[in-house]
Structure formats: structure tokens, C-alpha cells
BAVEX-910336 format. One record per residue (C-alpha): x, y, z. Coordinates in nm, 2 decimals, m for minus. Layout:
BEGIN
xx / yy / zz
X / Y / Z
...
This chain:
BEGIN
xx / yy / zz
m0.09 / 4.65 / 5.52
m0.32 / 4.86 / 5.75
m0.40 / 4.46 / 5.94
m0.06 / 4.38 / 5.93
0.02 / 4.72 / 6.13
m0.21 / 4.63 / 6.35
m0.10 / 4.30 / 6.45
0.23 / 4.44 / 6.52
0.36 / 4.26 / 6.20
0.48 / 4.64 / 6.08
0.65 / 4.87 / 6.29
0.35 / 5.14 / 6.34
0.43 / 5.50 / 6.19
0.71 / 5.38 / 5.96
0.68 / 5.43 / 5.55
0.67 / 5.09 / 5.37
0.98 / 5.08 / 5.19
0.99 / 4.84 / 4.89
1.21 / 4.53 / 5.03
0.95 / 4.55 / 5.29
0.64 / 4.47 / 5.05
0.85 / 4.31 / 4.87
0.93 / 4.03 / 5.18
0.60 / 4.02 / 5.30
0.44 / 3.95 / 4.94
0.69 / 3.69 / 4.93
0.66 / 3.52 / 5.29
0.26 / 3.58 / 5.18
0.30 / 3.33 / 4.90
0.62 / 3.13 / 4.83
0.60 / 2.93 / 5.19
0.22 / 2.86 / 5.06
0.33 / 2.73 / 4.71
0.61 / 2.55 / 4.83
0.41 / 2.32 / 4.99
0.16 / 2.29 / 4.75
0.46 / 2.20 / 4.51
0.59 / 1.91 / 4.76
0.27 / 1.74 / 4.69
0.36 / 1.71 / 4.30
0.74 / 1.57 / 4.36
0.80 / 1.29 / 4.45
1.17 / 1.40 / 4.65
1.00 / 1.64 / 4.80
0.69 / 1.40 / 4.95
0.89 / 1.24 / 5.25
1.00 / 1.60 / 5.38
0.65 / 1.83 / 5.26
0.79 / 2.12 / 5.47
1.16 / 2.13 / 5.44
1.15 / 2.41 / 5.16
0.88 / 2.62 / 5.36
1.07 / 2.57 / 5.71
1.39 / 2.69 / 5.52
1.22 / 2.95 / 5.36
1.07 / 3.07 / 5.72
1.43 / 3.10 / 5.85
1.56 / 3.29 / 5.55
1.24 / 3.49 / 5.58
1.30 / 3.59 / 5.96
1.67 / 3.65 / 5.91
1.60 / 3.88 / 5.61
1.26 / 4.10 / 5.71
1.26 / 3.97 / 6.11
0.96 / 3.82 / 6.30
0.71 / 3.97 / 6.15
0.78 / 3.83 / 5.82
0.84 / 3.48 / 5.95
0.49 / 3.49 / 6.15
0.36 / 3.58 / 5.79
0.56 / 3.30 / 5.63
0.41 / 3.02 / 5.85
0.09 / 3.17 / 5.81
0.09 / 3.11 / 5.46
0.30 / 2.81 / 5.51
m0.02 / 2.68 / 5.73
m0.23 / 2.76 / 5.48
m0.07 / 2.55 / 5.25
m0.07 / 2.25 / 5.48
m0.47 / 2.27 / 5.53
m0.50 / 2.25 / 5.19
m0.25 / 1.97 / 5.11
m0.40 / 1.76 / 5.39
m0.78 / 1.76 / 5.22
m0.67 / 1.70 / 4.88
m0.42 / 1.35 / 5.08
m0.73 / 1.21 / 5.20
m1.07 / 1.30 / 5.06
m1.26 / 1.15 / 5.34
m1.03 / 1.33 / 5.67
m1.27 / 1.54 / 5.85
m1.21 / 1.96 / 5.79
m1.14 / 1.98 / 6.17
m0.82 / 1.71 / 6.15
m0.72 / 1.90 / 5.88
m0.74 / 2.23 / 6.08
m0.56 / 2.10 / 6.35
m0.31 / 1.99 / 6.14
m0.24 / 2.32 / 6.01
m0.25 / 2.49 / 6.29
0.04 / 2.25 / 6.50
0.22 / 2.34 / 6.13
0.16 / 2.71 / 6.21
0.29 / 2.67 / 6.56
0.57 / 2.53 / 6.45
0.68 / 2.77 / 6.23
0.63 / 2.99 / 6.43
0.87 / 2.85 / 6.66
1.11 / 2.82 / 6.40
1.08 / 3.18 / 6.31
1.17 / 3.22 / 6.69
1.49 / 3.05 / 6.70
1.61 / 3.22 / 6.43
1.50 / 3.58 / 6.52
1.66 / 3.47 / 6.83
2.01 / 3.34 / 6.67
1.96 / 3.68 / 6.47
1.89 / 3.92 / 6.76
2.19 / 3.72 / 6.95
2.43 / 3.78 / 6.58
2.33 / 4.20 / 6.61
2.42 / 4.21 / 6.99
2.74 / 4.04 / 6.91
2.81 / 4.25 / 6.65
2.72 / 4.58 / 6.88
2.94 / 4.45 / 7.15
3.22 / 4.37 / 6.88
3.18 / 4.70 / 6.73
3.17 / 4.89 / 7.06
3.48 / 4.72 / 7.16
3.67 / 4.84 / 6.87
3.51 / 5.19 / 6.90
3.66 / 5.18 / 7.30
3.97 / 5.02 / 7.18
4.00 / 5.31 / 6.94
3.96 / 5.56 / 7.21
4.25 / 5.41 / 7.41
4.48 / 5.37 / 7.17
4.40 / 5.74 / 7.06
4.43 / 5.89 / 7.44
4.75 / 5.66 / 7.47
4.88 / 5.84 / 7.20
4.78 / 6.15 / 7.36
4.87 / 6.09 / 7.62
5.20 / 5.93 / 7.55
5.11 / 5.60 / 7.74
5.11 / 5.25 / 7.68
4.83 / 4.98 / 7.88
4.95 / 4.68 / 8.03
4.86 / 4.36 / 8.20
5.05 / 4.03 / 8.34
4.92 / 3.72 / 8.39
5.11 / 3.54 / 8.68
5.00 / 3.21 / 8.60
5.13 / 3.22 / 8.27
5.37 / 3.47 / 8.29
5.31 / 3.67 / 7.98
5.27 / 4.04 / 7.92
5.02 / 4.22 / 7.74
5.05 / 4.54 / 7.59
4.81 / 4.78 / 7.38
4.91 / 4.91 / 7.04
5.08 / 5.14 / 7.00
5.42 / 5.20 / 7.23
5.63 / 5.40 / 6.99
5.56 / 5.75 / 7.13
5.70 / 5.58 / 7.48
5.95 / 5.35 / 7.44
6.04 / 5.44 / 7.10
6.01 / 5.10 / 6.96
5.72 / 4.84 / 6.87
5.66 / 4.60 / 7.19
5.58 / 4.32 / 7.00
5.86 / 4.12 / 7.15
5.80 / 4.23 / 7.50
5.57 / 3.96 / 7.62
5.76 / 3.80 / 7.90
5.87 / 4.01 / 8.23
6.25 / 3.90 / 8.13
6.20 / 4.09 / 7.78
6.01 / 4.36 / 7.92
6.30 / 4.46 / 8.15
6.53 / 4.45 / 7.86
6.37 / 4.81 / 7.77
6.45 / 4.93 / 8.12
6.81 / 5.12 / 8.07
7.07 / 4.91 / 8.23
7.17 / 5.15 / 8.50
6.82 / 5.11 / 8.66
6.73 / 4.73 / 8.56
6.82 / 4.63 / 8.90
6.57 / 4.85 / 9.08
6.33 / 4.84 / 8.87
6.33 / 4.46 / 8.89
6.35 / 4.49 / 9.32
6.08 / 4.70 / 9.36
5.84 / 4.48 / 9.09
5.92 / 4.18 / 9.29
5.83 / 4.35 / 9.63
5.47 / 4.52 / 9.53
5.42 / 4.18 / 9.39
5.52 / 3.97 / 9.74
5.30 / 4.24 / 9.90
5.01 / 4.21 / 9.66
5.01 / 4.58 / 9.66
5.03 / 4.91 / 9.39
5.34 / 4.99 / 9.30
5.47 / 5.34 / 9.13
5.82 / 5.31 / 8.96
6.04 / 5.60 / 8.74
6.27 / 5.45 / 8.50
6.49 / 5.57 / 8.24
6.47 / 5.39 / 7.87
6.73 / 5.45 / 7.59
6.54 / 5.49 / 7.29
6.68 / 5.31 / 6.94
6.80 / 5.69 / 6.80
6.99 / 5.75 / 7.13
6.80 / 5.96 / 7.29
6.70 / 5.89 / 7.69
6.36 / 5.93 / 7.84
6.20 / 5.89 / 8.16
5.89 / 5.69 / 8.18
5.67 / 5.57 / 8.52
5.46 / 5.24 / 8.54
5.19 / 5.21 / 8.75
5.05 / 4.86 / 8.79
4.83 / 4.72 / 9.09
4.63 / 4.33 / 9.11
4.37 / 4.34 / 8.89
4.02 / 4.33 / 9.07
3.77 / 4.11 / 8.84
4.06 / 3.90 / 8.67
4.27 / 3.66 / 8.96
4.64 / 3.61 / 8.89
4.65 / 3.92 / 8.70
4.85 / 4.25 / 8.70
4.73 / 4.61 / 8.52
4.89 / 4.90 / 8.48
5.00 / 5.15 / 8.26
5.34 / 5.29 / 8.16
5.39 / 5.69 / 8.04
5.63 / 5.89 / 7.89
5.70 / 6.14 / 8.18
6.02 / 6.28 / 8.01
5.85 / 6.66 / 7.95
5.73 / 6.66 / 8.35
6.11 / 6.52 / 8.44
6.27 / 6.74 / 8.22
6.03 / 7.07 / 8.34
6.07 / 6.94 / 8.73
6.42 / 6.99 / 8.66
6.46 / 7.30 / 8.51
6.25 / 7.41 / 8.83
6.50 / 7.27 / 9.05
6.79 / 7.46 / 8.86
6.62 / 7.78 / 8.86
6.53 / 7.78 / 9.22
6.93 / 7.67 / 9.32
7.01 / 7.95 / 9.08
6.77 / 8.17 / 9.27
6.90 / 8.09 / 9.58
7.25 / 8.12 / 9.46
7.20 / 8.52 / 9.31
7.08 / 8.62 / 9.64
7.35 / 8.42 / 9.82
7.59 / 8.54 / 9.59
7.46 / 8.94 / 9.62
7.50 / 8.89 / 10.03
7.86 / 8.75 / 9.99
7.94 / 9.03 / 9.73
7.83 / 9.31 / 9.97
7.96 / 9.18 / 10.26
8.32 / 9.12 / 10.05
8.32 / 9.44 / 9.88
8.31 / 9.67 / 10.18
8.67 / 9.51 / 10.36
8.80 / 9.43 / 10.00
8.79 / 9.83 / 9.99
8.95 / 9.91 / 10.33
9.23 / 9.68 / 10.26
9.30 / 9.83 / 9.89
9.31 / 10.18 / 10.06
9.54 / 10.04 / 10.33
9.75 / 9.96 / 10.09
9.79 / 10.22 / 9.87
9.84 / 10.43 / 10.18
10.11 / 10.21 / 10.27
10.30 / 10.25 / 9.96
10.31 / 10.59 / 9.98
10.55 / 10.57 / 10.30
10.92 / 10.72 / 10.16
11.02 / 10.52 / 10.46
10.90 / 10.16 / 10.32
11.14 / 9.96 / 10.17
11.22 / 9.77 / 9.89
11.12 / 9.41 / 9.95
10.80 / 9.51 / 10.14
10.67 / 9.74 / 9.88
10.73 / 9.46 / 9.63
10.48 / 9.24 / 9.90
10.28 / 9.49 / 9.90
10.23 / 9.57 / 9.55
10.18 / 9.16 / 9.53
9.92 / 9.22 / 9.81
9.73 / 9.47 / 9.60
9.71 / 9.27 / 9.27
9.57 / 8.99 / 9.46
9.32 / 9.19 / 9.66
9.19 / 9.32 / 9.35
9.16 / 8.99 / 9.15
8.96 / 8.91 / 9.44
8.76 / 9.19 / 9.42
8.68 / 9.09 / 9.09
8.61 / 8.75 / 9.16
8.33 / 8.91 / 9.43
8.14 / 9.17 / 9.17
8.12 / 8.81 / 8.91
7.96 / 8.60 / 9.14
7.66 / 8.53 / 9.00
7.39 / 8.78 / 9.07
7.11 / 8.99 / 8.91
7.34 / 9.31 / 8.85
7.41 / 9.43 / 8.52
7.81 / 9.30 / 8.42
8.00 / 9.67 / 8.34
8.10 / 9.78 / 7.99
8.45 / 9.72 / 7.95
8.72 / 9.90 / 7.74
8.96 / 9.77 / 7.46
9.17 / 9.51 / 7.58
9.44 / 9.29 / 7.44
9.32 / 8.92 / 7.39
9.69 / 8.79 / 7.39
9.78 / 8.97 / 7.67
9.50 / 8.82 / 7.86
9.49 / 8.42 / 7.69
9.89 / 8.49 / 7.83
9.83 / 8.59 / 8.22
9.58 / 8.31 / 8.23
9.81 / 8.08 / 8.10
10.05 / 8.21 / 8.38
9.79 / 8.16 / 8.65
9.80 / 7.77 / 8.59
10.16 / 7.72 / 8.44
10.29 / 7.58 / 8.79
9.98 / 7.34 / 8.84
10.03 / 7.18 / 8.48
10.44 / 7.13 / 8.51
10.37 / 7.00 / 8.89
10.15 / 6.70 / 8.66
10.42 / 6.73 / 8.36
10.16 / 6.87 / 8.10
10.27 / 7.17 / 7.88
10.03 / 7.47 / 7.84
10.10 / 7.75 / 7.61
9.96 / 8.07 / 7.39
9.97 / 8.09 / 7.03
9.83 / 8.46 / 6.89
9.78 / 8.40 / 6.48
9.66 / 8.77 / 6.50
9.73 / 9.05 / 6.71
9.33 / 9.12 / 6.83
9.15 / 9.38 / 7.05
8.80 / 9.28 / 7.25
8.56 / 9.57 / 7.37
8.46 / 9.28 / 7.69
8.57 / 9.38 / 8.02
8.94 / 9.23 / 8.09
8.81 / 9.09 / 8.41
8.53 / 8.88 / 8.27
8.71 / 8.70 / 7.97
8.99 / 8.68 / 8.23
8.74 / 8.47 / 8.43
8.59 / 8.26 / 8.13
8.95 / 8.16 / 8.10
8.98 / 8.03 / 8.42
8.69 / 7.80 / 8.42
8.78 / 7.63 / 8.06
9.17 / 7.62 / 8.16
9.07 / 7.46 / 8.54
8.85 / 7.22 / 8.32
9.15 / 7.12 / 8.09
9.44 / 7.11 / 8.37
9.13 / 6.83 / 8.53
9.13 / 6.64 / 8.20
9.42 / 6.59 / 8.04
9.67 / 6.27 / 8.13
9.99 / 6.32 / 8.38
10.29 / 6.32 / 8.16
10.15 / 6.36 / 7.81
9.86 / 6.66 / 7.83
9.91 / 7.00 / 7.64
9.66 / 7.27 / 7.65
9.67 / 7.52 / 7.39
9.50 / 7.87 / 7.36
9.50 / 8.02 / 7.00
9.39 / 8.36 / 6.96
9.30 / 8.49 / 6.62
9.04 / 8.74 / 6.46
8.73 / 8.59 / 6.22
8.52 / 8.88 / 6.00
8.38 / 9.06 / 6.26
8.44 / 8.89 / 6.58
8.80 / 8.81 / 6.81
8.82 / 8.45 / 6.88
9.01 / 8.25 / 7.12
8.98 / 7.87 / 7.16
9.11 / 7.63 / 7.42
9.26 / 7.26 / 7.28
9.33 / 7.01 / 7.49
9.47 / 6.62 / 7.43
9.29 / 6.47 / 7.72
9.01 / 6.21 / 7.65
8.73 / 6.42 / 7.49
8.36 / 6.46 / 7.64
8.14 / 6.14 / 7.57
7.84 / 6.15 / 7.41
7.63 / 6.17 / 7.72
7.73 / 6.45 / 7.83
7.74 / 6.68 / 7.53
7.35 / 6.76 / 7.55
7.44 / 6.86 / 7.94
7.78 / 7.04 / 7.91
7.68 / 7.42 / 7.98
7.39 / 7.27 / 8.24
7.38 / 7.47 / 8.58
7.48 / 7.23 / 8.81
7.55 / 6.89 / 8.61
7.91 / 6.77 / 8.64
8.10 / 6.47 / 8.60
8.31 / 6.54 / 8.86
8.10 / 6.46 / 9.19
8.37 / 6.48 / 9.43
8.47 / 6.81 / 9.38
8.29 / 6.93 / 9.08
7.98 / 7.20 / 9.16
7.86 / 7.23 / 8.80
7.86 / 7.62 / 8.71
8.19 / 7.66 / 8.60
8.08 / 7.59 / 8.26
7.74 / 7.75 / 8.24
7.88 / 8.08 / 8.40
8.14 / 8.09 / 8.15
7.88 / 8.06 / 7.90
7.65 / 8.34 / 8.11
8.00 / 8.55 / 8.11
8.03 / 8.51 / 7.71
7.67 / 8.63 / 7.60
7.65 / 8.93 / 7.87
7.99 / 9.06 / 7.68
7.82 / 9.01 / 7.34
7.94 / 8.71 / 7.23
7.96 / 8.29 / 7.26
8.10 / 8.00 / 7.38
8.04 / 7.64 / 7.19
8.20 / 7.34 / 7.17
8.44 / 7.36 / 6.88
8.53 / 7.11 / 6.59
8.78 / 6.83 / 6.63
9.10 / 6.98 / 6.59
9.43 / 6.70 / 6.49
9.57 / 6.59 / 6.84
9.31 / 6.76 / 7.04
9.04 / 6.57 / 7.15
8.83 / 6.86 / 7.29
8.79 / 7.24 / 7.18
8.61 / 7.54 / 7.33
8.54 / 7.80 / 7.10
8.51 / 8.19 / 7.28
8.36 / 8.45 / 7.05
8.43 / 8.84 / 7.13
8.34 / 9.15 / 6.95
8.59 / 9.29 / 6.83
8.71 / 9.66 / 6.99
């Protein structure tokens, strides 16, 4: 075994294991008595060395070169000896010869198949290194909530990577053409999505698109491909597509806290500037009507004059701003749910709506008068907007639950869709871009938990296709 070391047959400063011995003792021998064997059968006499060639290959495959450069050893050694005993009178050197062009050639065939084998192991490398890579992009699209993409112009079919449920929602088996790939864009923005595709494509250049996709459970997510020419393939696209809908939705919520920003110190300015006149006038006033000389009809103007100044003044301290909203004092729900109702009684009979109160329950609120007063206003101005000319009613029911005065708001017009509910107390979203600003709602809503209480969407009521439910404590 030391020799064999030596000659590089076995790997130097390794252990013999036992299927080591074990395939050199048998490429020692079996090629050697295989060929003596072919000399005794008479199938076997037209192809002496088929068994020991075999045998070589198997040899190689199984204990590698080393072995097979043992087996046609042996295998040569067999072939001197079968040539002497053939012919009696061949000279020894022949006979050498001989066995040596059989040695060579063994050895050659040992080659090739060490070769085949050594070209099977670096497939097998390269195939298993291409599913450990494959593994690590499916696992960082996961992570990453992305999906890997090419396009083949020439054939027009899309590929995609596993895996594309944690950003469109849905498998993309059936996404392979650009036609079916579009389908997952949402309809709105199909149309741009497709222009600009087509463009970066004429221009052979990168492209960088945001999209929205409706999801099979209803939900709506942004996503953003990013594709460019691929640069060792011709006629091909790559790219990838994420799931961007956290980095929308956070860009967003920046935007709204920054307007808001803006709008509390806006607000604050306006408020102190307003406050200061507001005051001179309601002094004015009040001096006014305490002339014995005034009469009747302008001290009526004036009282008119003062109510509305402080209404005003009211409106100016709940702008919204970073101050602390005042305590308030017991207050009669039904009294207030009735002077609202007052404020837009002409506007509803001028579009030939009814609007009413309903009290099932005298109640008393510890909120400030002038801020349920103003949560009012926003829901009622919402409802007068909605409801149908000729056929709308707006209700407002106050009653008392366990612990906490309630009023709600009912009224027939078309309801809220379902698009809009997961928006509806949003800073700044509105469906009414023409004239709509978007806080009316979310103020209200501001307004409700700074007086200790709530304002949801209620439950479908008979007739009434949307509710607002306003929770108060309770004086």
C-alpha cells in the first residue's frame, strides 16, 4: 500500500478505508482472471478483453484513476500470460509488447471514464450550486417581498421566479405573455403602465414604473418594476417587481403629517390674528346694547351680530392646533342635535330633503357645547352633500347607552363604497375633489376623542344607507 502511495495511486496522508482495499484488491485481481477465463470459453475467445475493459470502467467510476491504472495493470498482466500459453513458440518480447499496448489501452480507457466521471461531479456541482443560488433568491424574494422577471422579445413570453404570492397575491403561473401580465396591473393604471413599457422598450432603455394591483381578498397594494435589456442575453428584458405598499403607505403618512404640521401652525397664526378683533367687536357690542337710547329692531341686529361673532370665535379657537381643547360643562345633547339641525334646515328644504331630531332619552354630556356643536356640523354638511334632491331625510337620534350619551346621524343617500371605508376619517382624502378638503371628517373624529369619547361608522339602519355613531360621556 506504502508503493501504491507512492505512485500517486493513493491519496498520500489519508487512512485506508475498507472499500478502498477492498477496490484495489479487486482491480489487483478480477481484471487479471477475467482474462485468463476468456481463454477457457469459447464466447468469450473472439472478445478476450471485453470483461476486463468493462470491469476497468466500473473500476474507475467506482474507486477513480488510481484504481483503473491498477485494473489495467493487472488486466496487462493477464494478457502477457494469455499470449505465451496461444503460441508456445512467440518470442517473450512480442508477448511483452503485447501486454503493454493492452496496458496502454486501458489505461486510456480508465481515462475516458474518469473523465465522463470528473465531467458527471462538475455537472452535479454546478446543478447543485444552482439550486443552492436559486434557493437564496427565492428566500430574499420572499424577504424581500419581490418577484424576478425576464421577457424574451423574440418569443414574447414572460418568465417569473417562484414564488409571487407575498406581491401580487396570487400564483403567476398564468402570467407568461405581456397581455396576461398586464391583467394583474389594476385597471385604473393598465393604460400607463402599458405606455410607458412600450416607450423604455422603443428607447431600448431602463424603465422604473409604480402601479397599483388588487389583490384576490380585496385588498390594494402598490408594487414598482424595474426592468432594463438584458446585457449577456439579446432580445431579452430583466427586471424585478416589489411590493412597495409599506414605503407607499409610510411616504404617505409623512405627507399627511407634514400638511397637518403645516396646517397647526397656520391654523395657530389665523387663530391669533382672529381672536384679538373677534374681541373688540364683542366688546363693541355689548357696549352698544347698553345704550337706553337704542331701539328695538337694532338691538334685535345687534343681539343677532353677537351670536354670530361668537360662533365665529368658536370656530377660530377649533381650528386645528396644538392647544389643549377646554373642559366643558353639562350640556343638553337634544338641545344641541336641535340648533344644528336649525343651522342647515333652510339648505335641505331649498333641495326638498327633510332633516329632523328624535331624542329617545333626555341626555346630558360633560363635552364642551361648542365642540359637539362643531362635530355636528361636519357629519350634517356631509349628509345635506349626499343625499338625493327630492327624496333625502337626515335623521339625528339622541339617546343614552350604560355609561355613555350617544347621538347618531342617518341618512337615505347612497351609502359609502367599499373603497373608501378603510379611508373615511383620513386627513385629507375626499371624494369630493372639487370642493372637498378632506378634514371634515378626521377633525370630527379629533374633536370626539379630545372630549372623551368616539365617532365610528354605525350599523345599517332600515332606510338609511349610512350611520355615524358619536359617543359622549355622560355629565
Amino acid at each position: 500500500m506504502r508503493m501504491f502511495s507512492r505512485l500517486g495511486l493513493i491519496p498520500s496522508g489519508k487512512a485506508l478505508s475498507l472499500r478502498t482495499i477492498g477496490g484495489l484488491t479487486a482491480a489487483l485481481f478480477l481484471p487479471f482472471l477475467l482474462t485468463r477465463v476468456s481463454l477457457h470459453v469459447d464466447v468469450l475467445k473472439h472478445v478476450p478483453f471485453a470483461l476486463a475493459l468493462l470491469f476497468v470502467g466500473a473500476i474507475t467510476l467506482w474507486q477513480r484513476f488510481h484504481a483503473g491504472i491498477v485494473a489495467s495493470l493487472s488486466m496487462a498482466l493477464g494478457a502477457w500470460r494469455k499470449f505465451l500459453e496461444l503460441d508456445h513458440g512467440e518470442h517473450p518480447v512480442r508477448a511483452v509488447i503485447r501486454a503493454s499496448v493492452t496496458f496502454g489501452i486501458g489505461c486510456l480507457f480508465a481515462a475516458g471514464w474518469e473523465w465522463q466521471r470528473r465531467n458527471r461531479d462538475c455537472l452535479a456541482f454546478a446543478l447543485s450550486e444552482l439550486g443552492a443560488r436559486r434557493e437564496v433568491l427565492t428566500e430574499a424574494q420572499r424577504a424581500s417581498k419581490s418577484v424576478a422577471w425576464s421577457y424574451n422579445l423574440s418569443t414574447s413570453r414572460m418568465t417569473w421566479e417562484e414564488d409571487g404570492l407575498d406581491v401580487f397575491g396570487r400564483s403567476l403561473f398564468d402570467a407568461s405573455t405581456p397581455q396576461t401580465s398586464l391583467e394583474l396591473v389594476y385597471e385604473d393604471d393598465r393604460d400607463r403602465v402599458s405606455r410607458l413599457y412600450q416607450e423604455a422598450l422603443q428607447k431600448n432603455a431602463p424603465f422604473e414604473i409604480e402601479f397599483r394591483c388588487l389583490w384576490p381578498n380585496g385588498e390594494m397594494h402598490w408594487l414598482e418594476a424595474r426592468g432594463k435589456p438584458s446585457a449577456t442575453r439579446p432580445h431579452t428584458w430583466i427586471g424585478i417587481t416589489s411590493n412597495v405598499d409599506t414605503r407607499k403607505r409610510s411616504e404617505q403618512a409623512l405627507i399627511r403629517s407634514e400638511k397637518l404640521a403645516a396646517i397647526g401652525r397656520l391654523s395657530s397664526t389665523i387663530a391669533h390674528e382672529l381672536n384679538n378683533p373677534l374681541a373688540a367687536l364683542t366688546n363693541l357690542i355689548y357696549l352698544a346694547l347698553a345704550d337706553p337710547k337704542l331701539s328695538d329692531e337694532s338691538r334685535e341686529y345687534l343681539a343677532v351680530a353677537h351670536t354670530q361673532i361668537r360662533r365665529l370665535s368658536t370656530v377660530a379657537r377649533h381650528l386645528p392646533t396644538q392647544r389643549a381643547f377646554p373642559q366643558g360643562g353639562p350640556a343638553d345633547l337634544h338641545e344641541i342635535a336641535k340648533e344644528a339641525v336649525d343651522l342647515f334646515a333652510a339648505r335641505c328644504a331649498s333641495k326638498g330633503c327633510r332633516i329632523r331630531t328624535v331624542e329617545k332619552s333626555p341626555v346630558r354630556t360633560s363635552a364642551p357645547k361648542e365642540d359637539v356643536m362643531q362635530i355636528l356640523i361636519n357629519l350634517l354638511n356631509n349628509s345635506c352633500d349626499a343625499v338625493i334632491e327630492g327624496i333625502g331625510e337626515i335623521v339625528v337620534e339622541v339617546s343614552s347607552q350604560g355609561e355613555v350619551a350617544c347621538i347618531r346621524i342617518l341618512d337615505n343617500g347612497p351609502g359609502i363604497p367599499a373603497e373608501v371605508l378603510k379611508h373615511l376619517f383620513e386627513p385629507f382624502f375626499t371624494t369630493k375633489t372639487d370642493i372637498g378638503t378632506g378634514v371634515g371628517l378626521w377633525m370630527a373624529r379629533e374633536l370626539a376623542v379630545r372630549c372623551g369619547g368616539r365617532l365610528v361608522l354605525g350599523d345599517y339602519a332600515a332606510s338609511f344607507a349610512t350611520v355615524f355613531h358619536l359617543e359622549l360621556p355622560l355629565s
